[in-house]
N, C-alpha and C positions, 0 to 999 in steps of 0.2 A: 345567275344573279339578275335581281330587277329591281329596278332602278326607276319608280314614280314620282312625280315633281307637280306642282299642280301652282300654274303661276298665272298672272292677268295680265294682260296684252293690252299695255296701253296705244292708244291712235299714235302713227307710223315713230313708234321704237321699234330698236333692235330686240330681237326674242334673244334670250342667252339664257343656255343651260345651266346650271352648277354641276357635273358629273367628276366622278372621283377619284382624283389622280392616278389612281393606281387602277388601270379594270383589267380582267385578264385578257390572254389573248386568245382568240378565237373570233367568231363573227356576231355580228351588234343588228342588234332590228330595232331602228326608231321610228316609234309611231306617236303622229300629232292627232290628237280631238281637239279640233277649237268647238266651243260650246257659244256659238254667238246670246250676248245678252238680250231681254224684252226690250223694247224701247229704247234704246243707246242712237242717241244721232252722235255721225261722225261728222257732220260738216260742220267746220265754223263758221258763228253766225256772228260773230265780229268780224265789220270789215277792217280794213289798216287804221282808218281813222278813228274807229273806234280803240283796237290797238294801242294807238299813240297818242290817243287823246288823256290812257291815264298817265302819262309823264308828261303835263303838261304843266305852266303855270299858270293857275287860273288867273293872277292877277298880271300878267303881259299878253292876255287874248287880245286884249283890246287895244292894246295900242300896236299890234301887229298886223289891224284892219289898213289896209292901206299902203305897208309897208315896202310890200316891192315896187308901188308906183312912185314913191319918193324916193328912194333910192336912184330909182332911174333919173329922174328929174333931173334927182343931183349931180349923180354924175353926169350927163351929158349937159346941164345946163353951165357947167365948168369949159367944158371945151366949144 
């Protein structure tokens, strides 16, 4: 029996087979080709901030210039 599958390996998932419930018994030779693509960058070229910049609200950027300094203020300017 033979059993070829030809799947795409996305940047760091799990590879997983489909093989078929039922295979007989005897002995199994699994062989990988990875076929690397032209031109594929793995690195991401977003940093965090870019990241988290799309769940932002654009309109409370601004009033968060400055935020953690008056916080402090306040608090301590109480005690």
């Amino acid at each position: 029996m033979t059993i070829v599958q030809t799947i795409e390996i996305q940047p760091n998932h799990r590879l997983v087979l489909n093989l078929p419930l039922e295979l007989p018994v005897g002995r199994a030779e699994i062989a990988l080709t990875v076929t690397p693509e032209e031109n594929v960058s793995t690195v991401n070229e977003k940093s965090a901030f870019g990241c988290l910049h799309s769940f932002a609200a654009l309109e409370k950027i601004d009033g968060e210039k400055g935020a953690w300094e008056r916080a402090v203020i306040e608090k301590h300017e109480k005690n």
